[in-house]
C-alpha positions in Angstrom: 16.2 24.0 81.8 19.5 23.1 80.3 21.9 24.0 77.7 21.6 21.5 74.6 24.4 19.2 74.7 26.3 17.4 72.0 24.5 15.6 70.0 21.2 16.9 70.4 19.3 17.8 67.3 19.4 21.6 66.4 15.7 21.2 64.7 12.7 18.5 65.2 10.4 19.0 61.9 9.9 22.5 61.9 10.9 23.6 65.4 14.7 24.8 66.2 15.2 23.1 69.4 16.9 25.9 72.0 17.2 24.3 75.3 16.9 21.2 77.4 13.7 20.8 79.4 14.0 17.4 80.9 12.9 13.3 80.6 10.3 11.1 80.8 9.4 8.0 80.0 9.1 8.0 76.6 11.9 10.9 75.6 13.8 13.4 75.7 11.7 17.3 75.9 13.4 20.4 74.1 12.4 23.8 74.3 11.7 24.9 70.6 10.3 27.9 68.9 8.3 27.0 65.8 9.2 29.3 62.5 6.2 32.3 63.5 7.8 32.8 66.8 6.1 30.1 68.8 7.1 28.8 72.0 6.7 24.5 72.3 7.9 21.9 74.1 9.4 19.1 71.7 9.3 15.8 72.9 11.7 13.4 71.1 11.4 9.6 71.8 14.7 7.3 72.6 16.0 5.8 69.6 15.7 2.1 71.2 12.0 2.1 71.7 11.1 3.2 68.0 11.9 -0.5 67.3 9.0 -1.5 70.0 5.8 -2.3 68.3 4.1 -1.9 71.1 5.5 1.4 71.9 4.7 2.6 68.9 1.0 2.1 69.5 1.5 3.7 72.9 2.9 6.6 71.4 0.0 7.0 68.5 -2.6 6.5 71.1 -0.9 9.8 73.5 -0.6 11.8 70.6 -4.5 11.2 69.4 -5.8 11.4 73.7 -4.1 15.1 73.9 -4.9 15.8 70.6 -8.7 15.0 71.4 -8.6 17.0 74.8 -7.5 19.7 73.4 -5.7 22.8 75.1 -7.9 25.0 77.3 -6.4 23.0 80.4 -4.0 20.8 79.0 -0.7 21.9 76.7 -2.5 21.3 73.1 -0.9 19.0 70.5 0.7 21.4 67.7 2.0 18.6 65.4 3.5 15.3 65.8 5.4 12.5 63.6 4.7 9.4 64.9 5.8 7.2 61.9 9.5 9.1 61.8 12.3 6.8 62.6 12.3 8.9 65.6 8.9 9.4 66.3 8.3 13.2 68.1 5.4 15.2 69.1 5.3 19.2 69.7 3.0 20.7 71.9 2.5 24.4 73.3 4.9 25.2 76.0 3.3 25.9 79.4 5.4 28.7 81.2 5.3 28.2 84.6 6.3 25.8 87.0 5.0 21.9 88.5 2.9 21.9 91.3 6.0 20.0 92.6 8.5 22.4 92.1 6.1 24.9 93.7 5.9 23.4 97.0 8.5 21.5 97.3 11.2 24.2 96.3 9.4 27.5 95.5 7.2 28.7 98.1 6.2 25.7 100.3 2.1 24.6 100.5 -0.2 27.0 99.1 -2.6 28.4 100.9 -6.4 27.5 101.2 -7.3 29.6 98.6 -5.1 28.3 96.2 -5.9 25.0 96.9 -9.5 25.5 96.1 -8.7 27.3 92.5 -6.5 24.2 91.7 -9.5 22.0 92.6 -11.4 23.6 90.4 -8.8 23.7 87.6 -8.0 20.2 87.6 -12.1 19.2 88.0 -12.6 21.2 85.0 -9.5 19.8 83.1 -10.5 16.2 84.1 -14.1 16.7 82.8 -13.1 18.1 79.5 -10.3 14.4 79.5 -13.1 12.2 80.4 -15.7 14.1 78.0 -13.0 12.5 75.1 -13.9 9.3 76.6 -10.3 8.7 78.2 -9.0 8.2 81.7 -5.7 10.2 82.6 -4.4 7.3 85.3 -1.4 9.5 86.3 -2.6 12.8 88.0 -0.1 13.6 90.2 2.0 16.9 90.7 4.5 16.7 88.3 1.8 16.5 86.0 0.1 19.3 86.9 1.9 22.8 85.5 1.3 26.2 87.3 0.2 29.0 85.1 -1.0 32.9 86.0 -4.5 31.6 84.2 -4.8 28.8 86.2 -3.7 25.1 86.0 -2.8 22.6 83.3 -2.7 19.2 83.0 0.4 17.4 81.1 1.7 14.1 79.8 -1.1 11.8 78.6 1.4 9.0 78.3 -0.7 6.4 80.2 -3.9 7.9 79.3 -5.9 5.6 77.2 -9.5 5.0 76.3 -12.1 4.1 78.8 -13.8 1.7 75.8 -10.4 0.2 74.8 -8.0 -2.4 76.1 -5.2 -1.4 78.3 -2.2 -0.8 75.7 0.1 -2.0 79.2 1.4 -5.8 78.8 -0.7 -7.8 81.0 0.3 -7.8 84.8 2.1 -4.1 83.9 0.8 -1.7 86.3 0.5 2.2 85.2 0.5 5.2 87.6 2.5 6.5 90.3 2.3 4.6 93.8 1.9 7.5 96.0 -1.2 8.9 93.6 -2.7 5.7 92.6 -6.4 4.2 93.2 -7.3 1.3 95.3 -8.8 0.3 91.9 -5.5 1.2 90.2 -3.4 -1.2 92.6 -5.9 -4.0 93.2 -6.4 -4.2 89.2 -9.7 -3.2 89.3 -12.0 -1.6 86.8 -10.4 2.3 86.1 -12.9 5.1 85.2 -12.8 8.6 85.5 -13.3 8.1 89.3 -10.2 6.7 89.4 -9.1 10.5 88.8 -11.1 12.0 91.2 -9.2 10.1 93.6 -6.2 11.2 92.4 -7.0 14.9 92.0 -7.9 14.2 95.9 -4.1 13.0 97.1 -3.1 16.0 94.6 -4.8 18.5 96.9 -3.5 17.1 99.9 -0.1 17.2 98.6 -0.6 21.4 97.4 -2.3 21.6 101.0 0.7 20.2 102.9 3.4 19.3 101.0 3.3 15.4 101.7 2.0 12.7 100.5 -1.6 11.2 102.2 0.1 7.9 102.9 3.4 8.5 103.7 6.3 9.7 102.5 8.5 8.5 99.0 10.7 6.9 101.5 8.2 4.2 103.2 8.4 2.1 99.8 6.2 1.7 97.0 4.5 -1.5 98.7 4.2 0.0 101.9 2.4 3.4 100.4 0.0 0.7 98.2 -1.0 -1.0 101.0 -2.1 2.2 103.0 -4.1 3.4 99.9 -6.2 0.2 99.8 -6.4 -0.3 103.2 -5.9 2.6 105.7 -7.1 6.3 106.0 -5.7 9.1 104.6 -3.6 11.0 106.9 -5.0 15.0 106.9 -3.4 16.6 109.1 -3.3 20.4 108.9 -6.3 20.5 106.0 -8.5 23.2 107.2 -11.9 21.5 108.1 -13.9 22.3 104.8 -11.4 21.3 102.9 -10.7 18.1 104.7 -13.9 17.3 104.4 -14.2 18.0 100.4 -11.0 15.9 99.9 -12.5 12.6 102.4 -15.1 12.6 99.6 -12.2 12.8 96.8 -10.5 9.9 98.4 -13.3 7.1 99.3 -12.4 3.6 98.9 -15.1 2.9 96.8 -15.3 4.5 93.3 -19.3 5.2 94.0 -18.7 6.7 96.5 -16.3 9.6 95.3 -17.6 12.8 94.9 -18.1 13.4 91.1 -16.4 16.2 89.1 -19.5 18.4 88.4 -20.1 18.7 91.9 -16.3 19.5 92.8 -16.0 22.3 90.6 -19.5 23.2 92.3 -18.3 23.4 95.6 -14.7 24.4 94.3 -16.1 27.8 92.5 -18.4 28.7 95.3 -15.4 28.6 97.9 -13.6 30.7 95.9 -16.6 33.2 94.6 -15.5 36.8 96.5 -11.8 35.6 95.5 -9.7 38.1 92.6 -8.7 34.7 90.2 -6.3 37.1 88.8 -4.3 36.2 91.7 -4.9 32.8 92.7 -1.5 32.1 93.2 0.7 33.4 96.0 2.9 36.2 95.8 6.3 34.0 95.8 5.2 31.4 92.9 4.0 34.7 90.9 7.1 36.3 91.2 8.8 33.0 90.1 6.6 33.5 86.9 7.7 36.9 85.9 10.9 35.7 86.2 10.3 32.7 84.3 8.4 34.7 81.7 11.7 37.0 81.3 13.5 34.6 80.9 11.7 33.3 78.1 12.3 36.5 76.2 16.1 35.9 76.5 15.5 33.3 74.0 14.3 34.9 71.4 17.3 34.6 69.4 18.4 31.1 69.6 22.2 30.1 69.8 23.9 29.5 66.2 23.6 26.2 65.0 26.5 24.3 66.1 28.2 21.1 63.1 27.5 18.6 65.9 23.9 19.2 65.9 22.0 17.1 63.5 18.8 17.8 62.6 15.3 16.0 62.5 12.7 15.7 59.8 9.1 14.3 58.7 8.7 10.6 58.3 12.8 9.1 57.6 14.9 12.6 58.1 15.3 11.8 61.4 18.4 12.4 64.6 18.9 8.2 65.1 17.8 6.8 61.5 17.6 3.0 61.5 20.4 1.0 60.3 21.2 1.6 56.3 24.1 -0.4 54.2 25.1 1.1 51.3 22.2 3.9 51.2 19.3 1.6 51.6 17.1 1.2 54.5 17.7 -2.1 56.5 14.2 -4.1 57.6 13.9 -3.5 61.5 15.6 -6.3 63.7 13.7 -9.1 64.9 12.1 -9.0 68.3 15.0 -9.6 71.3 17.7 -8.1 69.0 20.0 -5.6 71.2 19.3 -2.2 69.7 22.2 -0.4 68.0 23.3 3.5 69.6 25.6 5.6 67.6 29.3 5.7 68.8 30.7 8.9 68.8 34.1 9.4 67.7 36.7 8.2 69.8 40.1 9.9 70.1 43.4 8.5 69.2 44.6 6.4 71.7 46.6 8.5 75.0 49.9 6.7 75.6 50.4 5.2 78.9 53.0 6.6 81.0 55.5 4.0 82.4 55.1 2.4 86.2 56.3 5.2 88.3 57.5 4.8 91.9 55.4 4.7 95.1 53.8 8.4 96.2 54.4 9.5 93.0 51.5 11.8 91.4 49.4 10.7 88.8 47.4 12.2 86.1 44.8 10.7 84.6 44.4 11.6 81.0 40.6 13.8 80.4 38.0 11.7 79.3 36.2 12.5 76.1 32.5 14.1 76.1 30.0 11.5 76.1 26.6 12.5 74.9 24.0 12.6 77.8 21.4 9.7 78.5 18.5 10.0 80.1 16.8 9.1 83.0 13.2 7.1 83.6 10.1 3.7 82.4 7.0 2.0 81.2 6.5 3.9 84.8 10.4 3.9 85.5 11.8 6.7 83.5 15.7 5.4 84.2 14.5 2.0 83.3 14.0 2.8 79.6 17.0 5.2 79.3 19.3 4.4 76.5 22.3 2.1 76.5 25.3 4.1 75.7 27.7 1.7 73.7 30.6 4.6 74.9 30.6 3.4 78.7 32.4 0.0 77.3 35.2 2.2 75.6 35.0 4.3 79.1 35.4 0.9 81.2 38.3 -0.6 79.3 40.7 2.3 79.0 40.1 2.5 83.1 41.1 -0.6 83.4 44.0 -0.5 81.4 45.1 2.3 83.6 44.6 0.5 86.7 46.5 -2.7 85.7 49.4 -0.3 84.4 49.1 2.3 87.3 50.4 0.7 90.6 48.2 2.8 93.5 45.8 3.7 91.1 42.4 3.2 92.6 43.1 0.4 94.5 43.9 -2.2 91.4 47.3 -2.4 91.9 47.9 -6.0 91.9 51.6 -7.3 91.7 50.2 -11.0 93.0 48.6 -10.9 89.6 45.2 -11.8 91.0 43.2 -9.1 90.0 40.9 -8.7 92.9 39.3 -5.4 93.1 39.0 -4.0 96.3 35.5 -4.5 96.4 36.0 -8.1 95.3 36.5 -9.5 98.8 40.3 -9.5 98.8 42.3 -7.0 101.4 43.9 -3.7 100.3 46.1 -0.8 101.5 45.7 3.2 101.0 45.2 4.4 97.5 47.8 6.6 95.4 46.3 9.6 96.8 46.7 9.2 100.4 43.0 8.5 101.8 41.8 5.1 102.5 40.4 2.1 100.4 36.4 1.3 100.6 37.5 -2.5 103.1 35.6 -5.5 101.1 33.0 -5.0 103.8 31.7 -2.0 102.4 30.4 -3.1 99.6 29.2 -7.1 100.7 25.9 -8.1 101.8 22.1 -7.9 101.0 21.0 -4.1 101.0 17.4 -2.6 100.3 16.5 1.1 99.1 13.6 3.1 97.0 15.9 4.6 94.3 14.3 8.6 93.6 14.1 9.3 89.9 14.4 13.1 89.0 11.0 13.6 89.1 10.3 12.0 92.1 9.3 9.0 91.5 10.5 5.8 93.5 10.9 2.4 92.7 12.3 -0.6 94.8 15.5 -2.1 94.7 17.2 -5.1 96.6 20.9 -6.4 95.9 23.7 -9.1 96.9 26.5 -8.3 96.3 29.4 -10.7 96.7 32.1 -9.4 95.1 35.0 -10.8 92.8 37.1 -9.4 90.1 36.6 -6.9 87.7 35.2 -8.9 84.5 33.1 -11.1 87.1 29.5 -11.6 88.4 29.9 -9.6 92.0 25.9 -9.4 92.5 22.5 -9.8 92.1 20.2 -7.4 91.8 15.7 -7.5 92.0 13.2 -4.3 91.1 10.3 -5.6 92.9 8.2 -2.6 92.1 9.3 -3.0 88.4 9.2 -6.8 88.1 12.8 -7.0 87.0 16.0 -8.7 87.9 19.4 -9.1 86.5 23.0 -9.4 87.2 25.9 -6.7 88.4 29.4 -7.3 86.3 32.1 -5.4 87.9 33.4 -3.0 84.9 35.6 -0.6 87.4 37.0 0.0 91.0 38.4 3.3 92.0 39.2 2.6 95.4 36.6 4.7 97.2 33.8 3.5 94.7 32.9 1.1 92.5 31.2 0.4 88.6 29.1 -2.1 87.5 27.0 -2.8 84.1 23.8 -4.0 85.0 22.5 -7.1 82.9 18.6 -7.8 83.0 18.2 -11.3 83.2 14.2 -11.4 83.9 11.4 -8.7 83.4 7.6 -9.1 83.0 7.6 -6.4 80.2 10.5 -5.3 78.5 9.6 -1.3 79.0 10.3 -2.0 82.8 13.7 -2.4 82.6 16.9 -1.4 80.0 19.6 -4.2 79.8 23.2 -2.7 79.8 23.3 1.0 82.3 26.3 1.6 85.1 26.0 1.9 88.1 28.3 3.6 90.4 28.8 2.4 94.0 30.1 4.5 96.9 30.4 3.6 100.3 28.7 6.4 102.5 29.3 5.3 106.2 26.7 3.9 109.1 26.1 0.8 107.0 24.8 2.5 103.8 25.8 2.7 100.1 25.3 5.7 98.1 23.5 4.1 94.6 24.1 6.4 91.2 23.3 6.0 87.4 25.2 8.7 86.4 23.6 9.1 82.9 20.2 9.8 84.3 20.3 11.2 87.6 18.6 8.0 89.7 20.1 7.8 93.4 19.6 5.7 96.2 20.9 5.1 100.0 20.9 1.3 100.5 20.7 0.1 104.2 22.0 -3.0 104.9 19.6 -6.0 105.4 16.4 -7.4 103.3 
């Protein structure tokens, strides 16, 4: 949970937005408290992808699957605007934490007891999905919140109706690799047992903390390729629930154990167990203190001038484009979405050339307001563009050419090679070496981790040049993307590009127009940042 920063709305509809809860693929999620008191989570879409037809019926169709589910096991739909300029949707908050976060930072795997109350959770929450004739297609465990009462599932974003078509452009493929169906990969029919097979990998993950076919880190191919063709790996299940979770996690959808029959077997596991204490002591503490925390909100920080506000239907935080008070038509398919500048200071006058050793001070940037990470199942990919990081880039590079020692640009030949460009350089102003050309040059591979935990693929050439030119190429295999690295900066001991799509099978995969950053981190490896978002990466050399 975060402060709100500049530029985020003080109010969506009739909720007063009080804190930062995170990103996904379609938005931005405040904390809000509606005007009775209550508490909701406010999810507020990006301003670029109100322009996207087809995200628009995306959108709709979430807001109508939760709204059909309802809220015993899910967080229920309170209200929603999905016509607004900036379409929105507020539903109850759920005050505790994601299965992730439990085990990965709170208190480690649960123990068998717990696992079998989340079983039975989940089943239940599942049937009462599929009873709305839908199919969730992304159970995984930052999906899943942790509650005193039991379970809850979130974020129907790829949820969509077993009757309809898929709302995914064709080839697209929805879901998370690591908690995918064989079905799901092989593009295969997807019904609720899709789900079940899921909820299986789920419970292995609560049971262990890992994943059932490897690790984030083997690659989204190689994790696909186990699901469809190897065994799960169960090491450490006890032996009853091993045995319930091989049924969960069959190959074939028929299989699967069905849902009635888990929360069967799931309820009778758990019959001489207190449910009032179903989670351990560690993640129940965490709640209290969640909980009081909660009250600490209660009166929500003053409105601040910076903070616009949202409204029903036009009133909205990023209106499209007026002239002269009336409303412009939408732009035509392919047109680079506009983002609001904020305002840039009077210009900081550049110091004269100063002599070798001597210490400079680079002037304070101004704030820029935060992006966001992840889309269509790459959060990141769908962040926003923010038109600022060109203002950023330039008045860096003015310094450089007017700074000598600054950042390793200081270039009395006048040939303007950067020092990841491929041409030789000394020690930078402040003493400690230049990144050598061979840092940066070569084919490199990763799986870059989004802040939820989600991978996808990446592989890059880079051959270097000047600031201004191509220096690389870059492919998202996982995403179906590729595009083009221009160098916008060089500091000495890293480097920033602005990444250009060039090619994409669907154009949620990928956003034209982010910055990278670059840093060489020793032993062959380059450390891989998007600043705005929070998507890293280690590259290793090599394809």
């Amino acid at each position: 949970m975060e402060n709100l920063r500049p530029g985020d709305p003080a109010q969506v509809g009739d909720y007063r937005l009080l804190r930062r809860l995170g990103a996904g693929g379609m938005g931005q999620v405040y904390l809000g408290r509606s005007q009775r008191g209550r508490t909701v989570a406010v999810k507020l879409v990006h301003a670029q992808l109100a322009y996207d037809a087809e995200f628009r019926r995306r959108f709709r169709a979430e807001v109508a699957a939760a709204r059909r589910v309802g809220g015993e096991w899910t967080a229920p739909v309170l209200d929603a605007d999905t016509e607004a300029d900036t379409p929105w949707v507020a539903t109850g908050y759920v005050a505790g934490p994601t299965l992730h976060q439990a085990v990965a930072e709170i208190c480690g795997p649960l123990p068998e007891q717990s696992v079998w109350h989340l079983a039975s959770g989940l089943a239940r929450a599942l049937q009462s999905i599929h009873a709305c004739g839908l199919v969730h297609r992304d159970l995984k465990p930052s999906n899943v919140m942790l509650t005193v009462n039991g379970p809850r599932v979130i974020d129907f974003g790829v949820a969509r109706a077993a009757d309809a078509s898929v709302l995914t452009r064709t080839g697209a493929m929805v879901g998370s690799p690591g908690f995918m169906s064989p079905e799901q990969i092989l593009g295969g029919e997807i019904t609720g047992l899709s789900d079940v097979f899921s909820l299986g990998l789920v419970l292995v993950f609560a049971a262990t903390g890992r994943q059932a076919f490897g690790s984030p880190d083997s690659g989204a191919h190689a994790i696909m390729l186990r699901v469809t063709e190897d065994e799960p790996d169960l090491t450490g299940l006890p032996e009853a629930l091993a045995a319930f979770v091989t049924r969960c996690l069959a190959k074939r959808p028929e299989d699967r154990i069905p849902l009635s029959e888990i929360v069967t077997t799931a309820e009778a596991a758990t019959a001489q167990a207190d449910p009032a204490a179903w989670l351990p002591g560690a993640l129940m503490v965490e709640l209290g203190r969640h909980a009081s925390g909660l009250l600490d909100l209660e009166e929500p920080p003053p409105t601040r001038v910076d903070q616009p506000s949202a409204g029903r239907g036009g009133d909205a935080v990023h209106a499209l484009p007026t002239e002269h008070g009336v409303r412009l038509p939408p732009p035509p398919p392919g047109t680079p979405t506009p983002v609001p500048m904020p305002p840039v200071p009077a210009p900081t006058p550049v110091p004269p050339a100063r002599a070798p050793g001597t210490t400079v001070t680079t002037p304070p940037m101004p704030p820029v307001p935060g992006g966001f990470r992840p889309g269509g199942r790459s959060p990141r990919r769908v962040g926003p563009v923010l038109a600022v990081s060109a203002v950023v880039a330039v008045l860096a590079i003015v310094l450089a050419v007017n700074r000598p020692g600054l950042g390793g640009n200081d270039d009395r030949n006048g040939s303007g090679a950067s020092g990841a460009s491929g041409a030789s350089g000394g020690p930078s102003s402040g003493g400690s070496p230049k990144a050598s050309p061979g840092d940066y040059q070569g084919q490199w591979t990763g799986n870059v981790r989004e802040p939820d935990d989600d991978l996808y693929s990446i592989k890059l050439d880079y051959k270097g040049g000047k600031i201004g030119d191509q220096v690389a190429t870059v492919e998202y295999p996982s995403l179906a993307c590729s595009g083009r690295w221009i160098l916008t900066m060089d500091t000495g001991h890293s480097v920033q590009v602005r990444e250009e799509i060039t090619e994409e099978s669907s154009p949620l995969n990928c956003a034209d127009e982010v910055d990278i950053v670059l840093t060489p981190a020793g032993e062959g490896s380059l450390r891989y940042e998007v600043k705005s978002v929070g998507d890293s990466a280690t590259l290793r050399r090599g394809r």
